[in-house]
C-alpha positions as CSV (number, residue, x, y, z in Angstrom):
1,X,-74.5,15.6,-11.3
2,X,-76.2,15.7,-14.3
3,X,-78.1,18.9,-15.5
4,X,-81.5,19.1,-14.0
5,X,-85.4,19.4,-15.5
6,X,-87.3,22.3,-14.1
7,X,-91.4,22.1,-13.4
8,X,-92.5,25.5,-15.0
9,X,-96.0,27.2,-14.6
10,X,-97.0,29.3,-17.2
11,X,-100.7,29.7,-17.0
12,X,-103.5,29.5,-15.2
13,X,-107.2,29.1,-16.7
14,X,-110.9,27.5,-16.7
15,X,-109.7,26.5,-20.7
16,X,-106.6,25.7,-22.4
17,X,-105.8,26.1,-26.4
18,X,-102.4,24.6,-27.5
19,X,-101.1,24.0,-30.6
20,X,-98.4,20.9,-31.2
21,X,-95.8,22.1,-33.6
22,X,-94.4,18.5,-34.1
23,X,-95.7,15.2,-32.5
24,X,-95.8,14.6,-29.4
25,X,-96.6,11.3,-27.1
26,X,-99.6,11.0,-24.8
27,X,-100.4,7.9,-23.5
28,X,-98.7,6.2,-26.1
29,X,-100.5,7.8,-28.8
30,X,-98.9,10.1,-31.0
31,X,-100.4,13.6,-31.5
32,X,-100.0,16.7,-33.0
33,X,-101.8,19.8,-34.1
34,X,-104.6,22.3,-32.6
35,X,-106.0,21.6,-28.5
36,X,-108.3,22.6,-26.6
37,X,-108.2,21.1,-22.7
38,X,-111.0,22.3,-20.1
39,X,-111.9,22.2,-16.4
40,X,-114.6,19.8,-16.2
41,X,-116.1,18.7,-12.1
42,X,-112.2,18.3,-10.7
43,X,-110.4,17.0,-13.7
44,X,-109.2,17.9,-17.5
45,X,-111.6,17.1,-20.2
46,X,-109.8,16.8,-23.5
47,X,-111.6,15.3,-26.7
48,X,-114.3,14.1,-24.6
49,X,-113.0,12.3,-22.0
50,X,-111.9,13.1,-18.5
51,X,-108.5,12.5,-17.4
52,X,-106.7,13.3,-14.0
53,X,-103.7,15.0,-16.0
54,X,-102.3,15.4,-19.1
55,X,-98.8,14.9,-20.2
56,X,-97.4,15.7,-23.8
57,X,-94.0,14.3,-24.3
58,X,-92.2,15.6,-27.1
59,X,-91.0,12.8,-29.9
60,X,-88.1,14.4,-30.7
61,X,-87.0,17.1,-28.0
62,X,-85.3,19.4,-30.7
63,X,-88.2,19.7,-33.2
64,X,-90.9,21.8,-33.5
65,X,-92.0,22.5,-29.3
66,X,-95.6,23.6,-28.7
67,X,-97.5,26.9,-28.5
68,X,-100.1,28.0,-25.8
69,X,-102.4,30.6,-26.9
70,X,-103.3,33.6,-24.7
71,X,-100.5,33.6,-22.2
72,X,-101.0,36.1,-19.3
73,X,-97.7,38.0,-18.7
74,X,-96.9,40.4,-16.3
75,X,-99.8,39.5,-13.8
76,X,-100.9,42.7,-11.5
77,X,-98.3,44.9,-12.9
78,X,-98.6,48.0,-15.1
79,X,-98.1,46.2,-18.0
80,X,-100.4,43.0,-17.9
81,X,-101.2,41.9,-21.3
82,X,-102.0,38.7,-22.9
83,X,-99.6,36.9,-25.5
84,X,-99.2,33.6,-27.6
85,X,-95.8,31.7,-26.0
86,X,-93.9,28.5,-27.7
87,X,-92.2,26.2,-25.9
88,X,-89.4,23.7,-26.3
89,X,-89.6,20.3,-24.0
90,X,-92.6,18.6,-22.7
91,X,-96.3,19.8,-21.5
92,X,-98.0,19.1,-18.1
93,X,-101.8,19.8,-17.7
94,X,-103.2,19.6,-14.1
95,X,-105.9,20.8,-11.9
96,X,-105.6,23.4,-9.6
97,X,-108.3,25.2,-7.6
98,X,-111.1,24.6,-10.2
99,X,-108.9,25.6,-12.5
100,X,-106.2,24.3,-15.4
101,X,-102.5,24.9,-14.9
102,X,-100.4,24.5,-18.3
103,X,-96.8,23.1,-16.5
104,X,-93.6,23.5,-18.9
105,X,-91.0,20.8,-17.9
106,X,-87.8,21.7,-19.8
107,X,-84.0,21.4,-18.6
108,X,-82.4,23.8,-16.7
109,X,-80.0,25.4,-19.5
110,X,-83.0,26.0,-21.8
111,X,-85.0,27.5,-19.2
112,X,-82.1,30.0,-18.6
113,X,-81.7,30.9,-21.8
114,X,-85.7,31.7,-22.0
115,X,-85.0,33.5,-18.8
116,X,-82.4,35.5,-19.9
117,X,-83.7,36.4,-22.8
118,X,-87.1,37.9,-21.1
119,X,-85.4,39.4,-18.1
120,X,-82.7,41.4,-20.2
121,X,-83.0,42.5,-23.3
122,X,-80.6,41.1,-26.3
123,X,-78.2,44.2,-26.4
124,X,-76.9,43.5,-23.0
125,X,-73.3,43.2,-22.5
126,X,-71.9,39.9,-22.8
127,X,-70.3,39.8,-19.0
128,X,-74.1,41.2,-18.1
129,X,-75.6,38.2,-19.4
130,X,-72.9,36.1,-17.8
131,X,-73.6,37.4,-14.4
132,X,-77.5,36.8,-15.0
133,X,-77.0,33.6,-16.5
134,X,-75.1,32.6,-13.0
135,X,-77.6,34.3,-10.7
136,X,-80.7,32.9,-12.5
137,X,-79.4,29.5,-12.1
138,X,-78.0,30.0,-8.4
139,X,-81.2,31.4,-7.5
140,X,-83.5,28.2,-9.4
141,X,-81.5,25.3,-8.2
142,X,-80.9,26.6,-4.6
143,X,-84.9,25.8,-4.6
144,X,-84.8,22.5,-6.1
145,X,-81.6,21.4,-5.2
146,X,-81.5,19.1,-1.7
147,X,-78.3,19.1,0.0
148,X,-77.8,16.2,-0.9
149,X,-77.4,16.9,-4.8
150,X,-74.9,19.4,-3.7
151,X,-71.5,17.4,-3.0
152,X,-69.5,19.0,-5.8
153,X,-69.0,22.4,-4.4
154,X,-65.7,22.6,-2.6
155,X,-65.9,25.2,0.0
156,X,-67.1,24.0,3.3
157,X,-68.8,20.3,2.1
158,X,-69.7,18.7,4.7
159,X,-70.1,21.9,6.8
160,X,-73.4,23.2,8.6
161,X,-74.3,26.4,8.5
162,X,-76.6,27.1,11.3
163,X,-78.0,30.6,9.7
164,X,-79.7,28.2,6.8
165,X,-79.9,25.2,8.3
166,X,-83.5,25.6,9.2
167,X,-85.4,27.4,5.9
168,X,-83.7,25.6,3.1
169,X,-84.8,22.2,1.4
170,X,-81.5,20.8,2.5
171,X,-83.6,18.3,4.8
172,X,-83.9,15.3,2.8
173,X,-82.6,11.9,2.9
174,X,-80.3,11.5,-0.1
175,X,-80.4,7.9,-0.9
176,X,-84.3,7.9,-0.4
177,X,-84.9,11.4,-2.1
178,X,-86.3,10.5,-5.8
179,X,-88.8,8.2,-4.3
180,X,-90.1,10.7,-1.5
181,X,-89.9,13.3,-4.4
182,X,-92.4,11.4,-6.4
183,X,-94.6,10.6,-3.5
184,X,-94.3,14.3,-2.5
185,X,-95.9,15.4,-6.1
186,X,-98.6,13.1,-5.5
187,X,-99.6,13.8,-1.9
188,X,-99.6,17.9,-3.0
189,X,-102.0,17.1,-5.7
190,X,-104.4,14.8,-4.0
191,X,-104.7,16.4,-0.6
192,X,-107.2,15.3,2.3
193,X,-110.5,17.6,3.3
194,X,-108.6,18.0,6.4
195,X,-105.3,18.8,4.8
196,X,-106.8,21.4,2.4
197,X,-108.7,23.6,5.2
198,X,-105.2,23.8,7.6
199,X,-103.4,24.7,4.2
200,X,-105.7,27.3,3.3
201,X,-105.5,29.0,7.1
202,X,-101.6,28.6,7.6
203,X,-100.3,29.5,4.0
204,X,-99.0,32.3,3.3
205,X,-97.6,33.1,6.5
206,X,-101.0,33.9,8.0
207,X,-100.0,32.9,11.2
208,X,-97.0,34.7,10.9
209,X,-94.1,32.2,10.3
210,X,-93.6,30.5,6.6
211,X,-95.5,26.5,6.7
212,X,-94.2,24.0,4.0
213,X,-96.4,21.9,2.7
214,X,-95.7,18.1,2.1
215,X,-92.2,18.6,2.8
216,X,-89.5,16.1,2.9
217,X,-87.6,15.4,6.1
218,X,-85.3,12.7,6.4
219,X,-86.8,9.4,5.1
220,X,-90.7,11.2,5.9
221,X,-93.4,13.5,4.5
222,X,-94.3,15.5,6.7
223,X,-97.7,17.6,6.4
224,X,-96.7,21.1,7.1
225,X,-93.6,22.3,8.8
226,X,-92.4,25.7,10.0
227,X,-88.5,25.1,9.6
228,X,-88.0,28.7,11.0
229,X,-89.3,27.0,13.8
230,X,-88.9,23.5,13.6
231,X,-92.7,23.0,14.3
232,X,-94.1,20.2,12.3
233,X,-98.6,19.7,12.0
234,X,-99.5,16.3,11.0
235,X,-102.8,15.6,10.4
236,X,-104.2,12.0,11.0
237,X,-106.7,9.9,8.9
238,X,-108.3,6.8,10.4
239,X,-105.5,4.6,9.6
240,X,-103.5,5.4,12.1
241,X,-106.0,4.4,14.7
242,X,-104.2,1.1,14.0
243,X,-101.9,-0.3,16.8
244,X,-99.5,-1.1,13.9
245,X,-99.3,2.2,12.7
246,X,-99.4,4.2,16.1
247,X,-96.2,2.4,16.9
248,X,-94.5,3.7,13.6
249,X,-95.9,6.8,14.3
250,X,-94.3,6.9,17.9
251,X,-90.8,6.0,16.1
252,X,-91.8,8.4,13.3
253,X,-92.2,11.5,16.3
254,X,-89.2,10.2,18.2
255,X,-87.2,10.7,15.0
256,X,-88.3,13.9,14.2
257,X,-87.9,15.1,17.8
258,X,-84.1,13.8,17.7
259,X,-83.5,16.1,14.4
260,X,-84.7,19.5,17.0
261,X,-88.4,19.2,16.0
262,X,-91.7,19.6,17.4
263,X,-94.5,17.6,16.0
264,X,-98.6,18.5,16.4
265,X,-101.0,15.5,15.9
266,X,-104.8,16.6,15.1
267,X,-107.1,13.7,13.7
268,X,-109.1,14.4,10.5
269,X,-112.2,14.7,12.9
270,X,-110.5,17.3,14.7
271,X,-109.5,19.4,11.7
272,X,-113.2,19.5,10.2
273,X,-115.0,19.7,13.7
274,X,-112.8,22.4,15.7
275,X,-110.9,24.3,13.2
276,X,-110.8,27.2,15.2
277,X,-109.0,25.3,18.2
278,X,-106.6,22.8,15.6
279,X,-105.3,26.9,14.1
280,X,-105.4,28.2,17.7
281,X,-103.1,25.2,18.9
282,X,-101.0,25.9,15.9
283,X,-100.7,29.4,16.9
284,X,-99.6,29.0,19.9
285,X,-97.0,26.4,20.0
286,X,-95.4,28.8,17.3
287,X,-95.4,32.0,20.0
288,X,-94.1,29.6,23.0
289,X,-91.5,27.9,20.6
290,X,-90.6,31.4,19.2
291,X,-90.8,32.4,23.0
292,X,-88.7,29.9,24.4
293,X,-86.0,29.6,21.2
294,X,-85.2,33.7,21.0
295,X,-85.9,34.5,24.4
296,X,-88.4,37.3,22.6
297,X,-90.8,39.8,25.2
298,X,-94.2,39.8,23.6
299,X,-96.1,42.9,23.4
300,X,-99.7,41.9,24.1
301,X,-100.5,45.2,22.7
302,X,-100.0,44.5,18.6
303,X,-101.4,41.2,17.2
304,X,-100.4,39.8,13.9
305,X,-103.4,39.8,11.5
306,X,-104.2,37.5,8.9
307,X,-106.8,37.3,6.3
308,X,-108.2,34.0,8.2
309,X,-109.3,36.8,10.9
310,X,-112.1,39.5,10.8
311,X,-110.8,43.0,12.2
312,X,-113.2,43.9,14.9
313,X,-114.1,47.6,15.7
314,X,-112.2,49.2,18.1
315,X,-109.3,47.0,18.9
316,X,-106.5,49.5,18.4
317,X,-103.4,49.4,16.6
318,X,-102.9,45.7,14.5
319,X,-99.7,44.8,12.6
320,X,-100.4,42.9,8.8
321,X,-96.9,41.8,8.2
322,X,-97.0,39.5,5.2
323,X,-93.8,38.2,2.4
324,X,-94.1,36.2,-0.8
325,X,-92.5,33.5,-2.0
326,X,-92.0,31.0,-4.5
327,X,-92.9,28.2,-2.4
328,X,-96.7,29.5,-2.8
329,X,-96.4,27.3,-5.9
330,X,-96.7,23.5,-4.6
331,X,-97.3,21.2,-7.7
332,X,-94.6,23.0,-10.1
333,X,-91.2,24.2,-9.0
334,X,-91.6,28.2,-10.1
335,X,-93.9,29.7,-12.4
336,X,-93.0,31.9,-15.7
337,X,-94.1,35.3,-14.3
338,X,-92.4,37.9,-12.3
339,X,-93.4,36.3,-8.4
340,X,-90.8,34.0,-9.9
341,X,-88.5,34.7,-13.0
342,X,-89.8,36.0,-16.3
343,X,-90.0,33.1,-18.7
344,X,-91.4,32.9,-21.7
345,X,-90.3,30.2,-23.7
346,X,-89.1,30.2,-27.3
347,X,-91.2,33.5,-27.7
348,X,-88.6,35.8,-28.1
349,X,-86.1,34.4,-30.1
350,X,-82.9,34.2,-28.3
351,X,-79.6,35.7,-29.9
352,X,-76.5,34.0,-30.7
353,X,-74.7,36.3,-27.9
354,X,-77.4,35.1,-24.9
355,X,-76.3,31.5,-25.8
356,X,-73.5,32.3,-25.5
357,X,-73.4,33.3,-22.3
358,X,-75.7,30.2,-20.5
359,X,-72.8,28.2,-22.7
360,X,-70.1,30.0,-21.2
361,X,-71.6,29.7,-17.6
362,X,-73.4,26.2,-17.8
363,X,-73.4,24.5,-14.5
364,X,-72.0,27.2,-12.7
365,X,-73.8,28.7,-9.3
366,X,-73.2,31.1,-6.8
367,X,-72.2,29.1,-3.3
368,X,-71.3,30.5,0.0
369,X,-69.9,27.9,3.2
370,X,-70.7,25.3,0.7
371,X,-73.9,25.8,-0.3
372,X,-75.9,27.7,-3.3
373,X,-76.7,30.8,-3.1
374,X,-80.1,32.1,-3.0
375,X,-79.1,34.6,-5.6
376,X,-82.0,37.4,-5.7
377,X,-82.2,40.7,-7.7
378,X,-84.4,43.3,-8.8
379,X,-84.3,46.3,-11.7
380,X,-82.5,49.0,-9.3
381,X,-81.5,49.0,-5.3
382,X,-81.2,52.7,-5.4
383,X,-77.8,53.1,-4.3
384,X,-77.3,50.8,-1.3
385,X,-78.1,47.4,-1.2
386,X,-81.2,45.7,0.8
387,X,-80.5,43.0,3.0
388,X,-82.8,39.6,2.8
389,X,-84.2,39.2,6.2
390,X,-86.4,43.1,5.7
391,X,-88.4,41.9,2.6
392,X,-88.2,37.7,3.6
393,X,-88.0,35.5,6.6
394,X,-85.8,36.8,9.3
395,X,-82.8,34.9,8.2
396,X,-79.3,36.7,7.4
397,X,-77.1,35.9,4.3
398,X,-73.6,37.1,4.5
399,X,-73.7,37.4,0.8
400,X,-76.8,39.4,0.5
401,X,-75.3,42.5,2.8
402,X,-75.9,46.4,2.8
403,X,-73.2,48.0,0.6
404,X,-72.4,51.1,-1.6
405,X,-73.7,50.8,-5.2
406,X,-70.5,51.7,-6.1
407,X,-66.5,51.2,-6.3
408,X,-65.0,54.7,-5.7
409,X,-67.7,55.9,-2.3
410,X,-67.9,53.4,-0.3
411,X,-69.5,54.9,2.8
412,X,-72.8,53.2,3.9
413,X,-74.9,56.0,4.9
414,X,-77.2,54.7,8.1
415,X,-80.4,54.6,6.2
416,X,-82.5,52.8,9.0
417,X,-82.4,56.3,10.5
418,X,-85.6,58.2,9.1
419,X,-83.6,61.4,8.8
420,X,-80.4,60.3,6.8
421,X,-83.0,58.3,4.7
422,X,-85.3,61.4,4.0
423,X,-82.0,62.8,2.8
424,X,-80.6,60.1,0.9
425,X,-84.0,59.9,-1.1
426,X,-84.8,63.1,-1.9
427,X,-81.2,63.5,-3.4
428,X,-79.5,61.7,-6.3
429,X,-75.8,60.4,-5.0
430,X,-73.8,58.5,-7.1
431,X,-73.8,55.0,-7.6
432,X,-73.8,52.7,-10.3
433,X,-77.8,52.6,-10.8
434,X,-77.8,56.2,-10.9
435,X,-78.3,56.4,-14.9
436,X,-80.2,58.1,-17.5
437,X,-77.9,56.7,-20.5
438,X,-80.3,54.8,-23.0
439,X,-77.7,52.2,-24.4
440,X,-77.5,51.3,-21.0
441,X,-80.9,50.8,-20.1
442,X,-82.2,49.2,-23.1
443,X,-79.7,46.1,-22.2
444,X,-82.0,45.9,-19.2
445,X,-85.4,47.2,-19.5
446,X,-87.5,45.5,-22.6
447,X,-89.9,47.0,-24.4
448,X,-92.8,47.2,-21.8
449,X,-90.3,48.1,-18.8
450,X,-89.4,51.2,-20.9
451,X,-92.9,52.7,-20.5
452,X,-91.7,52.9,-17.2
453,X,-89.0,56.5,-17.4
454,X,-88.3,57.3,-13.6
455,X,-86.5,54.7,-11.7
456,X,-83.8,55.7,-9.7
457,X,-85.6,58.4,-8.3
458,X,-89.6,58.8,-8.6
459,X,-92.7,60.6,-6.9
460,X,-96.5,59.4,-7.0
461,X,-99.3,62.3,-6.0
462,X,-102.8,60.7,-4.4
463,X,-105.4,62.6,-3.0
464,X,-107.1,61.8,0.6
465,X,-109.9,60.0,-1.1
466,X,-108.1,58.3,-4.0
467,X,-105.6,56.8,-1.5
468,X,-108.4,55.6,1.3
469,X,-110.4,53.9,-1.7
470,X,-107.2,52.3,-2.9
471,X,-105.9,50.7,0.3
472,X,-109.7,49.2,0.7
473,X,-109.3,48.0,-2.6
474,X,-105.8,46.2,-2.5
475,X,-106.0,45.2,1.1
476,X,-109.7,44.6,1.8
477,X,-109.1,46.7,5.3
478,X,-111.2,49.5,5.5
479,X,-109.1,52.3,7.4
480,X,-111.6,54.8,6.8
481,X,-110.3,57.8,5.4
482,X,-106.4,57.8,5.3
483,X,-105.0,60.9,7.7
484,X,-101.2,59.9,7.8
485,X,-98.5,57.4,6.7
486,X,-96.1,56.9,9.3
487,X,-92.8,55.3,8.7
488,X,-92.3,52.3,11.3
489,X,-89.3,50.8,10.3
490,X,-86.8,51.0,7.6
491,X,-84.3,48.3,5.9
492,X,-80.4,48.8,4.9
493,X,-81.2,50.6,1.5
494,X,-83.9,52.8,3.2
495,X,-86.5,50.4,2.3
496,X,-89.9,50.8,4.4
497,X,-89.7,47.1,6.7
498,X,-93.2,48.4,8.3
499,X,-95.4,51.1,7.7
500,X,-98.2,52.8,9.9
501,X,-101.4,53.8,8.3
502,X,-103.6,56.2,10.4
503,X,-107.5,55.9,9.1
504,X,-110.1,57.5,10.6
505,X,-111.4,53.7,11.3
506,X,-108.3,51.6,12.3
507,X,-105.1,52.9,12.2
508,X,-102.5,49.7,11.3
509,X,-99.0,49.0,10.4
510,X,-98.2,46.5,7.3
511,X,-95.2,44.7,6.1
512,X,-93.2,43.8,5.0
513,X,-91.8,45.8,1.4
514,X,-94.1,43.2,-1.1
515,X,-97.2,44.3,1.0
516,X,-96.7,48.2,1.2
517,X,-95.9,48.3,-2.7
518,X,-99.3,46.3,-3.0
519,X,-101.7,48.0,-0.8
520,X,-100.4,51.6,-2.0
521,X,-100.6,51.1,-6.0
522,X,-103.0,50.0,-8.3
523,X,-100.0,46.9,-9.6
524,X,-96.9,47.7,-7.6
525,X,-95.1,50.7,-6.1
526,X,-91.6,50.8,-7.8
527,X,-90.0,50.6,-4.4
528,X,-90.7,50.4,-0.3
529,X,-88.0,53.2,-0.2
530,X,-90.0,56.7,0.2
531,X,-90.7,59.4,2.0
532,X,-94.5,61.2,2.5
533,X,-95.2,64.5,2.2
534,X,-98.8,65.4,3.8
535,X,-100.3,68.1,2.0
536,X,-103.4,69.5,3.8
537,X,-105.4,72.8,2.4
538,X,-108.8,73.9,2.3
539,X,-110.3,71.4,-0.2
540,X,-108.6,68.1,0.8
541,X,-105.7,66.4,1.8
542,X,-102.4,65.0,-0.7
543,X,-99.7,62.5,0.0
544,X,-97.0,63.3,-2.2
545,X,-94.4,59.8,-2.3
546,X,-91.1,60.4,-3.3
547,X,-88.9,57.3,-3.6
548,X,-86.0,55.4,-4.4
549,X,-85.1,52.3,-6.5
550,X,-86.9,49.5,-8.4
551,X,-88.2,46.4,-7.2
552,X,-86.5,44.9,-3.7
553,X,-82.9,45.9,-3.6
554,X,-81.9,42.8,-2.5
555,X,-78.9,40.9,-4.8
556,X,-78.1,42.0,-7.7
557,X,-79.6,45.3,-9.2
558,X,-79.7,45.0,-13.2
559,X,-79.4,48.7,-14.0
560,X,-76.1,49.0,-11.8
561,X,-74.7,45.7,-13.4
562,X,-75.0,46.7,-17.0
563,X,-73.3,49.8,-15.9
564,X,-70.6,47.9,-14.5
565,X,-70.5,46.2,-17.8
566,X,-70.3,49.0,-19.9
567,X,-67.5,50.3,-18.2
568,X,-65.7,47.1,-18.4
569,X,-65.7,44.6,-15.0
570,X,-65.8,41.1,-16.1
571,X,-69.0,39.2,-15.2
572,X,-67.0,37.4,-11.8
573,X,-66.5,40.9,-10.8
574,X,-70.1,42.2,-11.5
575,X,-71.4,38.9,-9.4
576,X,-69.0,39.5,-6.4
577,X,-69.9,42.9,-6.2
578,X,-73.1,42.3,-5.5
579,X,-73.0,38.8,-3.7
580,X,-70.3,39.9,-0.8
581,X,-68.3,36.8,0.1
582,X,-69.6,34.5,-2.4
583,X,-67.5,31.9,-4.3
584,X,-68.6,31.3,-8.1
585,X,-68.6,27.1,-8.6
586,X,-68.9,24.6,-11.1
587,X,-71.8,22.5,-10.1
588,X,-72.4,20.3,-13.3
């Protein structure tokens, strides 16, 4: 296999300004120098003309790269701020949602060593950077990588794992896979009416299962699938009125329905006539399928809320439970910010030590039964580790299991239990996260995660009013004024799953970790993992939050692995501390 290109978003804006450090190819024409593209009625306007999308090809790949002015970095976090960024490899400019999107598309080593370089600072550890270097690119190809692509790692080819089978993009037909890909790109770009308002109401898990959109099965496109639930929407233009085409769309269904799934037809009509009952249809096929494939007892007395829904007065307690993930982008693979992996080009120049360790690790992934590893991390897990299925889709990894922070306790307290975890987070125990050393944390934090002093263990203070106004804010729900925060349910590493908020107007409970950290801070809360203190004297109420950890605890925590670095584990041993199980391959 040979190394991979990666589709990169870095920015998002009515107007573009890019400089061309050395010439670059559009349309045959060679260019160079100062640009400026803009949004203009549905397509890119550049030197006067109109143009679907742009694409700047570099002459030669190792000279000069390209600059984009005004770069916004860290998006809704504390430290949001606005920077110039160059880039090596070539630059895609399309339109998305009356707006521009600058796309880097660089190869996979490069992007790493961007990666690296803006997620951990240059003085890290060489076996630290190793370890990154591995994860980053376990957790970026197991995206982009069908199974198909994947025949070189030893353990278990061939084999199916039924706990993955059904949310990867290991769907595809390999020998008809680069066609479909570029017919994929095209049909996410140039969607239908029809296409556009069922994407808009079923994105995002609004409907409370993860849709794909345009997404390859087989030797087809389909239009959306739920592959939690093997649910399928197609939506139907006029064309396939034809008696011609109704027969290949019988064989089409009959196919899909032999691979385990269920396909929904709606017409176009349909779609823009009765959008209410096309979403309602939706909607239910996913309870009965859900109903009938887990054998689940519904209680008629909660209701999943989306933002496609109005909250009506007096219909007791709702549940909001909401994830993110990178498949929100659809016409690039991830973008540069944090949703995906801090990138940020040729910014920060990269030091001889972090290319040394992409060089030292190229081609090598994380893999488990034979496939890659979706290799997440975050800044700190506290001291235990998060499992995936509390902050994602209800899917469990082997590798990605609750464990101590640590080789000499091993001892998982039972943290799902409220009262072990109001204990475990209002103490310190040891683990190897558990740090106040500087040296150490500069090899992780940069210079704008370093405003940031209390990680490990933290407290935020809001009053009554403060908190109420915020939540309305960050969630649009108005609960009125806020009178408690109740814990529903908690993850592995004590990590809130679901969280009851009891307003003087609606009382609701949200999820899942993502969505709490949003709706109670201005950016982010540092972690789901806290307790509430309630606070109630003459002049008004406070909710004192004390909590645990940094980010999702899932994976690899940063802090704990430059630890383990400075104290000497190799970088294998940092990875299969943290990624239980795994096997660490050679996949080109």
């Amino acid at each position: 296999m040979k190394e991979p290109k990666v589709d990169v978003g870095i920015l998002f804006e009515p107007e573009i300004i890019f400089v061309l450090h050395a010439p670059f190819l559009m349309n045959g024409e060679e260019v160079t120098g100062e640009h400026k593209v803009s949004y203009s009625n549905g397509n890119v306007l550049w030197r006067g003309e109109t143009y679907k999308e742009l694409y700047f090809e570099p002459v030669d790949d190792t000279a000069g790269g390209f600059e984009i002015l005004d770069v916004t970095i860290g998006i809704n976090f504390h430290w949001e701020r606005k920077e110039d960024q160059r880039f090596k490899g070539s630059l895609k400019i399309i339109v998305e949602d009356k707006k521009l999107t600058g796309i880097n598309i660089i190869g996979v080593e490069d992007y790493l060593t961007s990666v690296i370089s803006s997620e951990m600072s240059a003085t890290a550890s060489l076996e630290l950077l190793k370890a990154h270097a591995v994860i980053s690119r376990s957790w970026l190809l197991a995206g982009l990588t069908p199974k198909s692509l994947t025949p070189a790692l030893s353990k278990g080819e061939g084999d199916e794992d039924s706990s993955t089978d059904n949310q990867h993009y290991h769907t595809a037909n390999c020998a008809s896979y680069g066609v479909l890909k570029e017919n994929q790109k095209e049909l996410r770009r140039e969607p239908t009416e029809a296409e556009t308002i069922v994407w808009n109401l079923i994105r995002n898990n609004q409907l409370g299962y993860k849709f794909r959109r345009q997404h390859i099965i087989d030797d087809y496109i389909v239009d959306f699938v739920c592959l939690s639930l093997k649910i399928i929407v197609e939506i139907d233009g006029k064309y396939h009125d034809d008696s011609l085409q109704v027969e290949k769309d019988n064989e089409r269904t009959h196919k899909l329905n032999q691979l385990g799934f269920k396909v929904l037809r709606f017409t176009n009509d349909e779609v823009i006539a009765n959008t209410d009952s096309v979403i309602q249809s939706i909607s239910t096929s996913l309870s009965q399928k859900e109903f009938k494939d887990a054998n689940l007892n519904i209680d008629n007395d909660t209701q999943t809320i989306s933002n496609s829904l109005s909250f009506g007065e007096g219909r007791g307690e709702a549940e909001f439970i909401r994830w993110y993930e990178r498949d929100a982008h659809t016409n690039f693979d991830v973008c540069a910010d944090d949703h995906c992996q801090r990138y940020q080009g040729i910014t920060r120049a990269s030091t001889e030590i972090v290319q040394q360790a992409v060089k030292a690790t190229s081609g090598q992934v994380l893999s488990h039964s034979g496939k890659i590893c979706d290799a997440r991390f975050s800044k700190c897990c506290g001291g235990v580790f998060e499992e995936f299925q509390n902050c994602w889709e209800e899917i469990r990894y082997p590798y990605l299991a609750k464990q101590r922070d640590s080789k000499s306790i091993t001892d998982i307290p039972d943290l799902t239990d409220e009262a072990t975890a109001d204990k475990w987070i209002r103490t310190s125990p040891e683990a190897f996260c558990n740090t106040t050393d500087k040296k150490t944390l500069s090899q992780v934090l940069n210079n704008y995660d370093q405003e940031t002093t209390h990680f490990y263990r933290w407290k935020v203070e809001y009053g009554q009013k403060e908190l109420s106004e915020l939540a309305l804010s960050r969630s649009d729900i108005d609960f009125g004024d806020i009178i408690d925060l109740i814990p529903v349910q908690r993850g592995t590493s004590g990590r809130l799953v679901k969280l009851k908020i009891v307003g003087s107007k609606r009382t609701m409970v949200i999820g899942k970790e993502l969505e709490i950290r949003r709706t109670l801070s201005t950016s982010h809360l540092y972690s789901s993992a806290f307790v509430v203190d309630k606070i109630t004297n003459e002049e008004e109420i406070k909710f004192i939050l004390t909590g645990a950890g940094w980010g999702h605890g899932v994976g690899l925590c940063q802090i704990g692995a430059a630890v383990m670095g400075e104290e000497g584990y190799k970088y294998d041993e940092i990875l299969l501390h943290y990624y239980i199980g795994a096997d660490i391959e050679k996949l080109y």
